[in-house]
C-alpha positions in Angstrom: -144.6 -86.5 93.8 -145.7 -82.9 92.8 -144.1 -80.9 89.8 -143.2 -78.3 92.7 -141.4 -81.4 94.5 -139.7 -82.9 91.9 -138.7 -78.6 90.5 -136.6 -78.1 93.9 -135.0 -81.6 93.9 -133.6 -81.3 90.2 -133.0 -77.5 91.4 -131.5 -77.9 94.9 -128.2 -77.3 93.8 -128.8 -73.2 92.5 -129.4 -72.3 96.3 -126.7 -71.5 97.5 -126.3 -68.8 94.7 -130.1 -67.5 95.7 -128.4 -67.1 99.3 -126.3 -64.8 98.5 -128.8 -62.4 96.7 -130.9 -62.9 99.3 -128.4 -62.4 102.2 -129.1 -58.8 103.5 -133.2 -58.9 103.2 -132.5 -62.1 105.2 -130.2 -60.3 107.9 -132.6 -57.9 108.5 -135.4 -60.4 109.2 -133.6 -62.6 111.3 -132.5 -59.7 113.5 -136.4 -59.3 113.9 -136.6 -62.8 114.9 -134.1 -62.6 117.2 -135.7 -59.5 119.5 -138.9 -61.8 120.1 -139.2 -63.9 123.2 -137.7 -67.2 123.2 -140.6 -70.0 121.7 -141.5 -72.4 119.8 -141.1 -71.7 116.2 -141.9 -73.2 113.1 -140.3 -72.4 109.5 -141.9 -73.6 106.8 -140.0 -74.1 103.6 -136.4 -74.4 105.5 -134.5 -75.2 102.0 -131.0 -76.1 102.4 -130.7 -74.9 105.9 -129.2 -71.4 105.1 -131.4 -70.0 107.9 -130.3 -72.3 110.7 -127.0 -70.4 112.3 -129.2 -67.1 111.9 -131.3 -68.3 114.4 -130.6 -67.0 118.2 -133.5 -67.8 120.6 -136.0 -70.0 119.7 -136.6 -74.0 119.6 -136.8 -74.6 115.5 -138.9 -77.0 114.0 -138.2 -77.3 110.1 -140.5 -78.5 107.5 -139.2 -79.1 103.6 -141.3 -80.3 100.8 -138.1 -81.7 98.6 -136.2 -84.2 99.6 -132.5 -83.0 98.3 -133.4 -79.8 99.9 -134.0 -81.2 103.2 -131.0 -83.7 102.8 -128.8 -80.9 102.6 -130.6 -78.8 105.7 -129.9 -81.6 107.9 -126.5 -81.6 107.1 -126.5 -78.0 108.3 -128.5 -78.7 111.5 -127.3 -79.5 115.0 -128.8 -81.7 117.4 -131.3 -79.1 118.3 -133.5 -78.2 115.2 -136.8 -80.8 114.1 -137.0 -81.4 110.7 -139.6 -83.0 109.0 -140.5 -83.9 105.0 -144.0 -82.1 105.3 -145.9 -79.6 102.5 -146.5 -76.3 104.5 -150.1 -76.4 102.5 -150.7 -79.7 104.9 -149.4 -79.4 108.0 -149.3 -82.1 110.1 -148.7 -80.6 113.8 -152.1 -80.0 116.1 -153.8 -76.5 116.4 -152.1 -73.6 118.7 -148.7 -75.8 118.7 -146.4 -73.0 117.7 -145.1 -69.4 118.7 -144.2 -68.4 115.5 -144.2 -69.3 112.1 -141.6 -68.2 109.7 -142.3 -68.0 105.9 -138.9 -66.5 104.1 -139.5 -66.4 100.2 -142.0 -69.2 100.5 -145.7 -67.9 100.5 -145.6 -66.4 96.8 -144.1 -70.6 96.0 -146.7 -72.0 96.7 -149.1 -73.4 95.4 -152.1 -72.7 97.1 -150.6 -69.6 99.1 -154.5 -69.4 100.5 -154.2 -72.8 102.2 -150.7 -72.3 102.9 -151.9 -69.1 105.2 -154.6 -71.9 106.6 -152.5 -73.8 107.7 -150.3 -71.3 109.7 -153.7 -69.7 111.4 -154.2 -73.3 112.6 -151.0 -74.3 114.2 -150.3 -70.8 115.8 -151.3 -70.4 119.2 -153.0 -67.3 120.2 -151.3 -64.0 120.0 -148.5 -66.1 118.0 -146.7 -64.7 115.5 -146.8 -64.9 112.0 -143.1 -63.4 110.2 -143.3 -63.3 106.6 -140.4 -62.3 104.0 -141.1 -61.6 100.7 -141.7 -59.8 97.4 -144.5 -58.2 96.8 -145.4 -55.9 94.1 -144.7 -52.7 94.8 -146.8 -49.6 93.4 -143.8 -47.9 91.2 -142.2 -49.0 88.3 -141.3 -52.3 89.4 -144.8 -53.5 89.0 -144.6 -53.3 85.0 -141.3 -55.8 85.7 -143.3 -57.7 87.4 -145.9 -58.2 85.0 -143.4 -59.1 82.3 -141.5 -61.4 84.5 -145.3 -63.1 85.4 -146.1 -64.2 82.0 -143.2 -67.0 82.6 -142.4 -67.0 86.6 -144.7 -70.0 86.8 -142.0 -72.3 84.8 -140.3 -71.9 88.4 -142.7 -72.2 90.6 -143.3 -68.4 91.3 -145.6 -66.1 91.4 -143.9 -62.7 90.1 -146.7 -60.7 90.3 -148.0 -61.4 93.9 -150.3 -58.8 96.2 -150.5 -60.2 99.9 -153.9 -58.4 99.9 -155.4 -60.7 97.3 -155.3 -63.8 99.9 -158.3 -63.8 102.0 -156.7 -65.9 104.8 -154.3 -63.2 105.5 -157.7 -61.3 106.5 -157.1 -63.9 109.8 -154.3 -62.0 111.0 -153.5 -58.3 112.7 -150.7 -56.7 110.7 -148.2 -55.8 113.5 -145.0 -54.4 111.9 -144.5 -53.7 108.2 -140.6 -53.1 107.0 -139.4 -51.9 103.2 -136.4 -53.2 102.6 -134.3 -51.1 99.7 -133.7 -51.6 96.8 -137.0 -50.0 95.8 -139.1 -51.1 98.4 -139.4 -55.3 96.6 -138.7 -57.0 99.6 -141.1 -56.8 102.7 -140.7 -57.7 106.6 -144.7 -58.3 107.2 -145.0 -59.4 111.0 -148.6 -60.8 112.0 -150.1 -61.8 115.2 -153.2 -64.7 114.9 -156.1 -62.7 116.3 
């Protein structure tokens, strides 16, 4: 089991207070969600299942790298939503399965946020969508924060200081729609389509 695994087992019990920080960036990105098409749909790093009532129009399939996290997602799960114990850095679906893939507050988590992106070019199908929210280092005073904060963000499994323009893989994708969420412009709605 990875230190990242066995991190959001002991820590699986915090999330529900992350939730409600999180809460209005999440709104807004779910209401995104919600306009497209009705498809297949993948989110990757489902946690304790927060996400699942936000969800309007889609078949869900959820992947969860630690096992308390995705115990408590499937108790907040109906019938309807797929979940699976699965590392979004090694996906085990075949190529062009998916509509979309959903990445909210997981790609600056992981490990290998390269291979993570990988691995969502590879199960998207063509013109699928990739819907990322997250924070990224924004060019005003926050970024000297953000260095401060990155000098020990790693004991949780974060990156602090995180540019999606240093990962090549997102070089893969056509940048279709990019929203700034206040405060300060920390959070971003990044919505991709595989080209």
């Amino acid at each position: 089991m990875s230190a990242q695994t066995n991190f959001y087992n002991r820590f699986s019990f915090l999330y529900p207070l992350v939730d409600i920080f999180l809460k209005p960036q999440k709104k807004k990105f779910f209401d995104e969600i919600n306009q497209l098409p009705y498809g297949n749909l993948l989110e990757i790093g489902v946690g304790n299942g927060s996400h699942f009532p936000l969800y309007k129009n889609h078949k869900i399939t959820g992947i969860e790298i630690s096992t308390s996290m995705l115990n408590a997602a499937k108790k907040n799960s109906s019938g309807e939503i797929e979940l699976f114990q699965m590392n979004g850095e090694q996906l085990e679906f075949a190529a062009d399965s998916f509509d979309y893939v959903v990445l909210s507050h997981i790609i600056a988590v992981a490990d290998q946020p390269e291979n993570l992106l990988m691995q969502c070019h590879h199960v998207l199908k063509p013109g699928g969508k990739l819907l990322i929210l997250n924070h990224f280092t924004p060019n005003n005073w926050l970024k000297h924060v953000d260095r401060i904060f990155n000098l020990g963000s790693g004991l949780f499994h974060l990156k602090s200081l995180f540019y999606i323009e240093n990962i090549k893989a997102i070089n893969r994708f056509k940048l279709e729609k990019e929203i700034a969420l206040k405060p300060l412009s920390y959070f971003k709605i990044l919505i991709f389509t595989k080209s």
